[in-house]
PDB file of N, CA, C and O in Angstrom:
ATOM      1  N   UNK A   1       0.842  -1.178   0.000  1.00  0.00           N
ATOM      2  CA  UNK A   1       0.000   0.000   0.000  1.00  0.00           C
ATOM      3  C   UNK A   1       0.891   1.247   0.000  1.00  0.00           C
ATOM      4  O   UNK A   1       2.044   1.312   0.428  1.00  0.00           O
ATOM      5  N   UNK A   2       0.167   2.218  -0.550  1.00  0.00           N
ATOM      6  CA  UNK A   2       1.206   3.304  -1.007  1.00  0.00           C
ATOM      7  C   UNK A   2       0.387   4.990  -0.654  1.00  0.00           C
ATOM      8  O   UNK A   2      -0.435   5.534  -1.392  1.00  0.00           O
ATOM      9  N   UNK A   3       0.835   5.447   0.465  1.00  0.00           N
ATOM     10  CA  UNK A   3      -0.422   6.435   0.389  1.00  0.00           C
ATOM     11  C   UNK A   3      -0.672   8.027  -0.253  1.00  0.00           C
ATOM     12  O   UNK A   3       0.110   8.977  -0.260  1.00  0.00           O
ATOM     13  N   UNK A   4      -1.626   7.958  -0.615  1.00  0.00           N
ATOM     14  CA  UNK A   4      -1.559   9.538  -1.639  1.00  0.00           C
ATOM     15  C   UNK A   4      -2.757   9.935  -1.073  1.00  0.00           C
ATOM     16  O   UNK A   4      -3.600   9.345  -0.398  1.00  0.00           O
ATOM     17  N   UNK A   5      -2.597  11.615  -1.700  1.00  0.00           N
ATOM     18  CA  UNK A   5      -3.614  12.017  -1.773  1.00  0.00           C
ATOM     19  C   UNK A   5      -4.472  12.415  -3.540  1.00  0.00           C
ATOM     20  O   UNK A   5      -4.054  12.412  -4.698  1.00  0.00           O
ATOM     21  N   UNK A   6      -5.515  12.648  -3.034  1.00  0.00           N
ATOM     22  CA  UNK A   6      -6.660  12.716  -4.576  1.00  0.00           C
ATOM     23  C   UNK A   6      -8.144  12.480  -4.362  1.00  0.00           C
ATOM     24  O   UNK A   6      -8.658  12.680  -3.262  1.00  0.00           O
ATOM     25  N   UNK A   7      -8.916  12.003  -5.544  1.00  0.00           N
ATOM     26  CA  UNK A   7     -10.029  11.331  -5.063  1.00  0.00           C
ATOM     27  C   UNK A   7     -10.525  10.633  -4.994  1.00  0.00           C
ATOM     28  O   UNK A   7      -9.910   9.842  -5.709  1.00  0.00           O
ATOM     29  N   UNK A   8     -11.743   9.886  -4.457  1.00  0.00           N
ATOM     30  CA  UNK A   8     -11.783   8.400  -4.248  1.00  0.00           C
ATOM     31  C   UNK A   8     -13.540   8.821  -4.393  1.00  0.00           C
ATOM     32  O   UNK A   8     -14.064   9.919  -4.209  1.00  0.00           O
ATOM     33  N   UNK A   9     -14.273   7.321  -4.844  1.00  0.00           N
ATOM     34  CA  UNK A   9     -15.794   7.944  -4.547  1.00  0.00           C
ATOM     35  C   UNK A   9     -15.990   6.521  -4.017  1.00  0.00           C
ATOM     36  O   UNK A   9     -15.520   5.393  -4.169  1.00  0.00           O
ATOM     37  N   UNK A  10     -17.245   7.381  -3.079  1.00  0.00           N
ATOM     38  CA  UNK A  10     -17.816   6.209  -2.465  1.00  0.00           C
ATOM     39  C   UNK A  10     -18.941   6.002  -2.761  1.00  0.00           C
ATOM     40  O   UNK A  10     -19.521   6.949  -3.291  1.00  0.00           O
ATOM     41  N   UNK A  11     -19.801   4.584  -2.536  1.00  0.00           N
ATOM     42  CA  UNK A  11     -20.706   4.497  -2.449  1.00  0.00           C
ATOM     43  C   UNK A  11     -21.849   4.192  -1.153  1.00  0.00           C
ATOM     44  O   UNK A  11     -22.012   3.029  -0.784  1.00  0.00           O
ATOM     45  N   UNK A  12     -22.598   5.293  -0.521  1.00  0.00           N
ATOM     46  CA  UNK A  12     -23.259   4.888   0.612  1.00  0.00           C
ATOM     47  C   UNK A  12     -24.605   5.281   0.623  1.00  0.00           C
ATOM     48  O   UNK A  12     -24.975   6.442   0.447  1.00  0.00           O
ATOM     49  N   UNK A  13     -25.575   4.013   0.894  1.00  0.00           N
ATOM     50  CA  UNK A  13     -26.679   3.855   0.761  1.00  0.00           C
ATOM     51  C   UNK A  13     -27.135   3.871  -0.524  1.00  0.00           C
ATOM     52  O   UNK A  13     -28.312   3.529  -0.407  1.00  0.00           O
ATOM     53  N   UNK A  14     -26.931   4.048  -1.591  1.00  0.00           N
ATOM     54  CA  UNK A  14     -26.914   4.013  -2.774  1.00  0.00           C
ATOM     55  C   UNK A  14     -26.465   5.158  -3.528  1.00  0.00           C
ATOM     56  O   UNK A  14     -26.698   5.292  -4.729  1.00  0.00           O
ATOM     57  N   UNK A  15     -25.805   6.007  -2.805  1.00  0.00           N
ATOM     58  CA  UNK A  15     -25.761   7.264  -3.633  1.00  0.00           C
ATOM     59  C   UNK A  15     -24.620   7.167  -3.839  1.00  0.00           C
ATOM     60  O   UNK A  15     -24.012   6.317  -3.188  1.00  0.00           O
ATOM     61  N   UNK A  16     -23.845   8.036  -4.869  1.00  0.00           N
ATOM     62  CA  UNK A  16     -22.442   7.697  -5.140  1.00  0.00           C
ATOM     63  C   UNK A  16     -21.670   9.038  -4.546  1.00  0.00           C
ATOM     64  O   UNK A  16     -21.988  10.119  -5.041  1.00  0.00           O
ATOM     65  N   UNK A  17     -20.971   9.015  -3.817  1.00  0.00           N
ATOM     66  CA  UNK A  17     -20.111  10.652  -3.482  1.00  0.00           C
ATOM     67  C   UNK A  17     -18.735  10.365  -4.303  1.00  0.00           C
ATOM     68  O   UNK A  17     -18.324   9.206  -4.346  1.00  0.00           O
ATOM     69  N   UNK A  18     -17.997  11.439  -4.975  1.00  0.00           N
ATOM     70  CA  UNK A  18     -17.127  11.818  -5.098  1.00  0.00           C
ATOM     71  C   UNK A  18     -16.085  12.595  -3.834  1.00  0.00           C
ATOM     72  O   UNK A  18     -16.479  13.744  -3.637  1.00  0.00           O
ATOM     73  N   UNK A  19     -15.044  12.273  -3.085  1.00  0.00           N
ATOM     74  CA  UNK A  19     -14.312  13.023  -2.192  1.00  0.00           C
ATOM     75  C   UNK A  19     -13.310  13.399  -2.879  1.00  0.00           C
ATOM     76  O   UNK A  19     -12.782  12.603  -3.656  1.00  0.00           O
ATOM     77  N   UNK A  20     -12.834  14.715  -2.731  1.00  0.00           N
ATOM     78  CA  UNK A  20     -11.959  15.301  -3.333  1.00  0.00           C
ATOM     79  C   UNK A  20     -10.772  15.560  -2.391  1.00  0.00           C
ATOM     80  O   UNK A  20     -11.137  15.987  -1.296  1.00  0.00           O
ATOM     81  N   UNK A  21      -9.085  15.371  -2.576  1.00  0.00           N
ATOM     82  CA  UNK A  21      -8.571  16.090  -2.013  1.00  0.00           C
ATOM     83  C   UNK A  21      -8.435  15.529  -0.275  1.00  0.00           C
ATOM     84  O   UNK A  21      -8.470  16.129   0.799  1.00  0.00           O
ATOM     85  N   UNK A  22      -8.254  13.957  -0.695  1.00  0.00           N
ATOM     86  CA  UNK A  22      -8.460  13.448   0.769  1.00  0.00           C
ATOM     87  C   UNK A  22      -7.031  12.632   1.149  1.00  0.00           C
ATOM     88  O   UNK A  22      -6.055  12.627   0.399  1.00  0.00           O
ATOM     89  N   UNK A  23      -7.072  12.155   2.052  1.00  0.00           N
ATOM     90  CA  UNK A  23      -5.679  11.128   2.040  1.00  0.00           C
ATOM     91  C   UNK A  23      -5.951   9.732   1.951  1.00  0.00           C
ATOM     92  O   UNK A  23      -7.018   9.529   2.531  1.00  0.00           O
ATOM     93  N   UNK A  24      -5.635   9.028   1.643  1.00  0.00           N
ATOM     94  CA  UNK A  24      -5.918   7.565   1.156  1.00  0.00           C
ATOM     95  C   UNK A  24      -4.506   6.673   0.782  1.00  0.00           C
ATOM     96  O   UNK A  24      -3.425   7.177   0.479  1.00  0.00           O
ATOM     97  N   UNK A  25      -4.809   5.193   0.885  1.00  0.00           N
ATOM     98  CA  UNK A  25      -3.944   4.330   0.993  1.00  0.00           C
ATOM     99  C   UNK A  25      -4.207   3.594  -0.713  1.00  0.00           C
ATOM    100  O   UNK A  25      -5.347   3.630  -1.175  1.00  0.00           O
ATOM    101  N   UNK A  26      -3.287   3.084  -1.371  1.00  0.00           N
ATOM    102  CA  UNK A  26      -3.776   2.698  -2.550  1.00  0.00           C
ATOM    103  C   UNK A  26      -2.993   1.089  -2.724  1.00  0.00           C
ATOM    104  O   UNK A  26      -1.795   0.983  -2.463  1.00  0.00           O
ATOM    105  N   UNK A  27      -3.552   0.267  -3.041  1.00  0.00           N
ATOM    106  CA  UNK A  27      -2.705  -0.877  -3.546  1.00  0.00           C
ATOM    107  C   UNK A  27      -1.723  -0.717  -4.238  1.00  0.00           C
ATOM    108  O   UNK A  27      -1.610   0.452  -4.608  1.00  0.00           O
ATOM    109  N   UNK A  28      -0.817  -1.498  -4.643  1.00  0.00           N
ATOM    110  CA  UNK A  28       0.171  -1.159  -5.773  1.00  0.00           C
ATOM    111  C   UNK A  28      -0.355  -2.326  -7.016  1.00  0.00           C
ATOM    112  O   UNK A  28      -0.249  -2.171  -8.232  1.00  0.00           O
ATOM    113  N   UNK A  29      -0.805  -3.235  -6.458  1.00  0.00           N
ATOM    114  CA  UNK A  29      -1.130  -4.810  -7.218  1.00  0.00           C
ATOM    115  C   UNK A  29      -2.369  -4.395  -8.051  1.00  0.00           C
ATOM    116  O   UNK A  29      -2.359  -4.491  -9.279  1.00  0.00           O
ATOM    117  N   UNK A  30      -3.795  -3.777  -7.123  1.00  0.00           N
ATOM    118  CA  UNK A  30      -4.966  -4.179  -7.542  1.00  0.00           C
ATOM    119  C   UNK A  30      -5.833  -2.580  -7.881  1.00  0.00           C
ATOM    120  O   UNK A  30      -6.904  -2.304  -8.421  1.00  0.00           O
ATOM    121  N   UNK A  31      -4.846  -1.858  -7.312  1.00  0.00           N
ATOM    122  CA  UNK A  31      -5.852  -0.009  -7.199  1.00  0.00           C
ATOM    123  C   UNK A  31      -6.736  -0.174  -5.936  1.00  0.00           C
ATOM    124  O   UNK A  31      -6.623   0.755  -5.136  1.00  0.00           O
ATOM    125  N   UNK A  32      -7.164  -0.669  -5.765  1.00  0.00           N
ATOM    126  CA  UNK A  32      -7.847  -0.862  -4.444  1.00  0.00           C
ATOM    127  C   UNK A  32      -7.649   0.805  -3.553  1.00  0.00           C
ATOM    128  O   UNK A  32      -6.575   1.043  -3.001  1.00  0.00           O
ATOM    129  N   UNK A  33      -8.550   1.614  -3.527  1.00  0.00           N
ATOM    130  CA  UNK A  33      -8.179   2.747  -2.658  1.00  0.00           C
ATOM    131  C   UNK A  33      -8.774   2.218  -0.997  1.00  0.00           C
ATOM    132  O   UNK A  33      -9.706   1.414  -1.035  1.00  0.00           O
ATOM    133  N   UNK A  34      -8.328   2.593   0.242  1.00  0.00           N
ATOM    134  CA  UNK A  34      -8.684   2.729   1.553  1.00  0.00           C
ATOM    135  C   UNK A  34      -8.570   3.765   2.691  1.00  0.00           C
ATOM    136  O   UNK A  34      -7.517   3.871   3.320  1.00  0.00           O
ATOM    137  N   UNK A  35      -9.476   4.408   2.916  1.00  0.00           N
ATOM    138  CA  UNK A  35      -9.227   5.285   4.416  1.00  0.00           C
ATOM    139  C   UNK A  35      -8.974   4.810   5.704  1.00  0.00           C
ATOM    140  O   UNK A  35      -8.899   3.734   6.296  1.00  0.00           O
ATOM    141  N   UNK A  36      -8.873   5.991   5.919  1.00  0.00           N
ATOM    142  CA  UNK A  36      -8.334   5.751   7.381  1.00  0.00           C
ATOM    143  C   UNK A  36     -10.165   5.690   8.175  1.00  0.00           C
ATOM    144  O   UNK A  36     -11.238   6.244   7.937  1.00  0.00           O
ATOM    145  N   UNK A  37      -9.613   4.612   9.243  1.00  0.00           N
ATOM    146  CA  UNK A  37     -10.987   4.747   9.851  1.00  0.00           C
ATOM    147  C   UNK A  37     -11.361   6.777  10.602  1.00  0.00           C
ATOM    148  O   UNK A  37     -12.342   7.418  10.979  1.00  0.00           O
ATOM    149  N   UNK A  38     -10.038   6.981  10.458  1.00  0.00           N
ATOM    150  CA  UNK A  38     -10.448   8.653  11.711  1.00  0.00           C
ATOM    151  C   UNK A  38     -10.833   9.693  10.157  1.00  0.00           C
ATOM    152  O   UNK A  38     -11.216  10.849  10.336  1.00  0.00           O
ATOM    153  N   UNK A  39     -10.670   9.090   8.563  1.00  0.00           N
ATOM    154  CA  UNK A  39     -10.457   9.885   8.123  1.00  0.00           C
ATOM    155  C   UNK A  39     -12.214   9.701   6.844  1.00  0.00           C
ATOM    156  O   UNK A  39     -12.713  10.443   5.998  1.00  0.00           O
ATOM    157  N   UNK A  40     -12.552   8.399   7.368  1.00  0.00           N
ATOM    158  CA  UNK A  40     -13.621   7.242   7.182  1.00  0.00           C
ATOM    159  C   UNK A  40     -14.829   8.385   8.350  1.00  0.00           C
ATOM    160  O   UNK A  40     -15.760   8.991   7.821  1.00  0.00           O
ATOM    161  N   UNK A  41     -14.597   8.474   9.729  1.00  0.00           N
ATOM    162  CA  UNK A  41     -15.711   9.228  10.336  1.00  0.00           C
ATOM    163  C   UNK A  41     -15.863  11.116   9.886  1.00  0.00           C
ATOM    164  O   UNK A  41     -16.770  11.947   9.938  1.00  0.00           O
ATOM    165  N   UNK A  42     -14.929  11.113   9.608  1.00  0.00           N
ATOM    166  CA  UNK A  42     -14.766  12.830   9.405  1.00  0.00           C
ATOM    167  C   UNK A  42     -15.497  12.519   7.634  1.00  0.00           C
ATOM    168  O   UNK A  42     -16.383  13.354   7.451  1.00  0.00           O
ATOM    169  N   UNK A  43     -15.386  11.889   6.802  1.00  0.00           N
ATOM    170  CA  UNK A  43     -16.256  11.935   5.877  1.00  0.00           C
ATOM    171  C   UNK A  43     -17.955  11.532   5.790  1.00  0.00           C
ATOM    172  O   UNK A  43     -18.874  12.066   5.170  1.00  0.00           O
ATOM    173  N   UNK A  44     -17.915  10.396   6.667  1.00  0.00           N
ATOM    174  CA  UNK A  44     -19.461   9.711   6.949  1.00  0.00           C
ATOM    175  C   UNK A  44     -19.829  11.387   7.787  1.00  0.00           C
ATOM    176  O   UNK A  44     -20.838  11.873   7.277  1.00  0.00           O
ATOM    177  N   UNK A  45     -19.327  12.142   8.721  1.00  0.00           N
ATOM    178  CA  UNK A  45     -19.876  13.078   9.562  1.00  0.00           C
ATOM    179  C   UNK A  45     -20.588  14.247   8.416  1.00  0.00           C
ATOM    180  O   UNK A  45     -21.740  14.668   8.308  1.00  0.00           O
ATOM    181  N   UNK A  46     -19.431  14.508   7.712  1.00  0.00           N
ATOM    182  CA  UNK A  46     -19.647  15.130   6.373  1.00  0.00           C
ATOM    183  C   UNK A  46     -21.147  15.497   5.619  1.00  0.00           C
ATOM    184  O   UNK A  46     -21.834  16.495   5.400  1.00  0.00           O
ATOM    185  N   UNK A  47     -21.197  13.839   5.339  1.00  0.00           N
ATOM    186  CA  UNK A  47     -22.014  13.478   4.320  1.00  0.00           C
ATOM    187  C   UNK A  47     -23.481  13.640   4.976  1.00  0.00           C
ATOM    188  O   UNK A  47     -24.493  14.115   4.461  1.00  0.00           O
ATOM    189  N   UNK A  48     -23.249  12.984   6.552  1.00  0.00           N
ATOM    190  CA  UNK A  48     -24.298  13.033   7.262  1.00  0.00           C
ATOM    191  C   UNK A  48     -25.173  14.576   7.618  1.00  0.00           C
ATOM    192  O   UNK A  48     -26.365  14.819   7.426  1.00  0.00           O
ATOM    193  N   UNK A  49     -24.344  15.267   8.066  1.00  0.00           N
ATOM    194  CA  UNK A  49     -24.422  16.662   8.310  1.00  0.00           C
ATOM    195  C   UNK A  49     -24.878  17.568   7.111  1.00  0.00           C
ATOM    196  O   UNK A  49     -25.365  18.635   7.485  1.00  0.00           O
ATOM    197  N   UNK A  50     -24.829  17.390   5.821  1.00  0.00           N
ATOM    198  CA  UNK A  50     -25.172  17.641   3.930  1.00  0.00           C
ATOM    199  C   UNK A  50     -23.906  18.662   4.148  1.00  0.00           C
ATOM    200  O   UNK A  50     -24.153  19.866   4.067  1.00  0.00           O
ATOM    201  N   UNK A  51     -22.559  18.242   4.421  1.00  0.00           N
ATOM    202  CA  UNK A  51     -21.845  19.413   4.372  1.00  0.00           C
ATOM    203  C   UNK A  51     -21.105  18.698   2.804  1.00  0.00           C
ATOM    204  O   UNK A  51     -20.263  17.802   2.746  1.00  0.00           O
ATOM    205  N   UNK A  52     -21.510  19.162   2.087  1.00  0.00           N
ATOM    206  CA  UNK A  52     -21.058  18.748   0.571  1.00  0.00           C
ATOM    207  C   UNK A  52     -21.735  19.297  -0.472  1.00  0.00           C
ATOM    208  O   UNK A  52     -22.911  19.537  -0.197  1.00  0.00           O
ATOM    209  N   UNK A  53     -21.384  19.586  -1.612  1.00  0.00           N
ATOM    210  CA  UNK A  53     -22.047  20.215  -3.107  1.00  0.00           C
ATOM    211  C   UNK A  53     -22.166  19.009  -3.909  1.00  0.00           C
ATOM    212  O   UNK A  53     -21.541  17.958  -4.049  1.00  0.00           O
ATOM    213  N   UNK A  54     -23.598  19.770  -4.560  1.00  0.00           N
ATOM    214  CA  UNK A  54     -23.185  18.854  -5.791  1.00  0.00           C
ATOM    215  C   UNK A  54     -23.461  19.083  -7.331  1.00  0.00           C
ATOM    216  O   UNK A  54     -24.381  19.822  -7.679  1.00  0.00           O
ATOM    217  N   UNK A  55     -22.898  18.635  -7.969  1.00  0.00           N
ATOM    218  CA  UNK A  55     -21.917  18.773  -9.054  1.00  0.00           C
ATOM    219  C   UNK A  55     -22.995  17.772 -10.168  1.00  0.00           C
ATOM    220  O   UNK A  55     -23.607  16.750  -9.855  1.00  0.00           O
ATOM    221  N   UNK A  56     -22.967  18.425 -11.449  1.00  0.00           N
ATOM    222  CA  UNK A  56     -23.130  17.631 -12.612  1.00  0.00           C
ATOM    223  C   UNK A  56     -21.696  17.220 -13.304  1.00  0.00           C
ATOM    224  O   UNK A  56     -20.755  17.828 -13.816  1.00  0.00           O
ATOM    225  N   UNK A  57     -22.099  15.661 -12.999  1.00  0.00           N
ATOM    226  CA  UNK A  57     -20.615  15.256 -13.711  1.00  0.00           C
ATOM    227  C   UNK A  57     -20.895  14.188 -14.367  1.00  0.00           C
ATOM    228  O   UNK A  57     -21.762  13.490 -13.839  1.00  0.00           O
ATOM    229  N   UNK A  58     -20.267  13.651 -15.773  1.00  0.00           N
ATOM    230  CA  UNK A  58     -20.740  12.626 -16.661  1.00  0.00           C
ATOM    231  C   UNK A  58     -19.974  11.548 -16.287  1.00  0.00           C
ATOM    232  O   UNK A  58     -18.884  11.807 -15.777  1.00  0.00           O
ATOM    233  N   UNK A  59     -20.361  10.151 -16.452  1.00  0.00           N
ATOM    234  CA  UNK A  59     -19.922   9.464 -15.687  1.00  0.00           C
ATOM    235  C   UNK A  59     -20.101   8.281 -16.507  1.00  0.00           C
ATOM    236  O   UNK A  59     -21.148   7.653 -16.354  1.00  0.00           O
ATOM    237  N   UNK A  60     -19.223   7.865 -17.377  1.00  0.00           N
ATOM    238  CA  UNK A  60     -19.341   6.404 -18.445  1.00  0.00           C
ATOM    239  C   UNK A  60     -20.010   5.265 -18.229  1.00  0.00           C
ATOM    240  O   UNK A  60     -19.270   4.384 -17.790  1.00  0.00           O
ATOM    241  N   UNK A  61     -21.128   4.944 -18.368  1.00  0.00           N
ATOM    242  CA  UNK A  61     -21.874   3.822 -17.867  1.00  0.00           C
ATOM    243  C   UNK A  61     -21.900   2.593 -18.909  1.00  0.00           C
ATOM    244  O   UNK A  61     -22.531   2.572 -19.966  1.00  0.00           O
ATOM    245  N   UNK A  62     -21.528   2.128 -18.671  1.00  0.00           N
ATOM    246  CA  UNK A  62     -21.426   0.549 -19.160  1.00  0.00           C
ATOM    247  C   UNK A  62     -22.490  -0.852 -18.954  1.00  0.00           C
ATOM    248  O   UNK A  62     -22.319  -1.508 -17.926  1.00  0.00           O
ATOM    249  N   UNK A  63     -23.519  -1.270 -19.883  1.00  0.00           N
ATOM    250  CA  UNK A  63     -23.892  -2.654 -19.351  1.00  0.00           C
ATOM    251  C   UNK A  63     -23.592  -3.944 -19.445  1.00  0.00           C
ATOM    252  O   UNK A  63     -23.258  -4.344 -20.560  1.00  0.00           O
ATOM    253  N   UNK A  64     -23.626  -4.713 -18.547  1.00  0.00           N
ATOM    254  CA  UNK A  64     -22.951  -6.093 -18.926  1.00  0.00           C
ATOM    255  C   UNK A  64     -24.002  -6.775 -19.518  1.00  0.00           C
ATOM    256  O   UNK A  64     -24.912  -6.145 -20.058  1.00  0.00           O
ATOM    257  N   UNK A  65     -23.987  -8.159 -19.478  1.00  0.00           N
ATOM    258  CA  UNK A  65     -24.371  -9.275 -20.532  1.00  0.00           C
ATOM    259  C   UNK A  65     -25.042 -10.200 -19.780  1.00  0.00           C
ATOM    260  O   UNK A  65     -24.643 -10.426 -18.638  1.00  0.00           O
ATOM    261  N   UNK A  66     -25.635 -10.558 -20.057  1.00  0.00           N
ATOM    262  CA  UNK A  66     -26.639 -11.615 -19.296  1.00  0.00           C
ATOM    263  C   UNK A  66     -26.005 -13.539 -19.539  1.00  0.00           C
ATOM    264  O   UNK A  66     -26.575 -14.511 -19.043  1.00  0.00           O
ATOM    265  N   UNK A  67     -24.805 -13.588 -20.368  1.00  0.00           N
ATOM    266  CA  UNK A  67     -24.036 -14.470 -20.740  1.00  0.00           C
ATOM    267  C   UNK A  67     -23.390 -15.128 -19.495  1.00  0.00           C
ATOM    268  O   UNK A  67     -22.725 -14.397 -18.761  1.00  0.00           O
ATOM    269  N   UNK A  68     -23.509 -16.303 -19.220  1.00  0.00           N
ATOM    270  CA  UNK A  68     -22.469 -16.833 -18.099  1.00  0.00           C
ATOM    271  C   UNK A  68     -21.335 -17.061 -18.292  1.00  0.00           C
ATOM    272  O   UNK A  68     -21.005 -17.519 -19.386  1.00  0.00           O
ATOM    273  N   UNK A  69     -20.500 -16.846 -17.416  1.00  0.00           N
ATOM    274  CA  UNK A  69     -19.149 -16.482 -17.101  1.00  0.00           C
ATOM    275  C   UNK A  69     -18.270 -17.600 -18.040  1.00  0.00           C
ATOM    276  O   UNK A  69     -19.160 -18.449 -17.998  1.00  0.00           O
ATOM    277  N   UNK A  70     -17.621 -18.001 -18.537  1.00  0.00           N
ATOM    278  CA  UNK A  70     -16.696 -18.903 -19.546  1.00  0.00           C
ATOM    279  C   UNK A  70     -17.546 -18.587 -20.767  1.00  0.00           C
ATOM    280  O   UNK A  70     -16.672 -18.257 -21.568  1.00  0.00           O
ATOM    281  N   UNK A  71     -18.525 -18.498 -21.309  1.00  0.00           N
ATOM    282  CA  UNK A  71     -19.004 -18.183 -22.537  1.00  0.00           C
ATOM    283  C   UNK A  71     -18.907 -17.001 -23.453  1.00  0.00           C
ATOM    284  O   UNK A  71     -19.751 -16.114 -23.333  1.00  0.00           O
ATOM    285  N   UNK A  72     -17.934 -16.895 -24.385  1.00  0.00           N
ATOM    286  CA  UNK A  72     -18.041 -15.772 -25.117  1.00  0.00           C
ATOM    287  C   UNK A  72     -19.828 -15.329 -25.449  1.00  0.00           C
ATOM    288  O   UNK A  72     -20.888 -15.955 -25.459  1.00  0.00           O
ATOM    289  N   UNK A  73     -19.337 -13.668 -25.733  1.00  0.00           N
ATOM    290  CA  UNK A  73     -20.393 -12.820 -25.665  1.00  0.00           C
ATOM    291  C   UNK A  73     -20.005 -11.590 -26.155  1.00  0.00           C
ATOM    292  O   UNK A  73     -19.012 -11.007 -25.719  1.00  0.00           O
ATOM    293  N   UNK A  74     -21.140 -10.885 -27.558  1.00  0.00           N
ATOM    294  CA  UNK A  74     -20.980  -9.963 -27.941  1.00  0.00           C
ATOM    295  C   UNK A  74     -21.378  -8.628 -26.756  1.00  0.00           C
ATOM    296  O   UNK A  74     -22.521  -8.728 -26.312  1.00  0.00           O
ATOM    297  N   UNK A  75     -20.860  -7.870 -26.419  1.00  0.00           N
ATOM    298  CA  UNK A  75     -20.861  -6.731 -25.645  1.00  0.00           C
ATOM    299  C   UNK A  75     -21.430  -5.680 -26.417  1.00  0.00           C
ATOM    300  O   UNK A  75     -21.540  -4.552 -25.937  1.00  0.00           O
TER     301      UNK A  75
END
């Protein structure tokens, strides 16, 4: 793990947040991003509190295939 800062989005309760500008731990193997649990409550407090904007941002959506897994499939 390698730690930087940047952004990471989460997903909670179904909504998706973007965090900007945070500190975070990153895999080197897999990308995998992780917070800190003290850095994990100061964002949940955040989110909870509506201390956040929000933003129109486009966001590449992709669907998968209803094909089971070993079977080729046009995408």
């Amino acid at each position: 793990m390698v730690r930087k800062r940047g952004e990471i989005d989460l997903r909670i309760e179904g909504k998706l947040y973007l965090v900007r500008n945070v500190a975070f731990e990153q895999c080197l193997y897999c990308g995998e991003k992780v917070i800190s649990p003290n850095v994990s409550q100061i964002v949940y407090d955040k989110i909870k509190n509506g201390e956040y904007t929000e933003e129109a941002i486009n966001i590449p959506v992709l669907y998968g295939t209803d094909v089971k897994e070993g079977h080729e499939a046009n995408i």
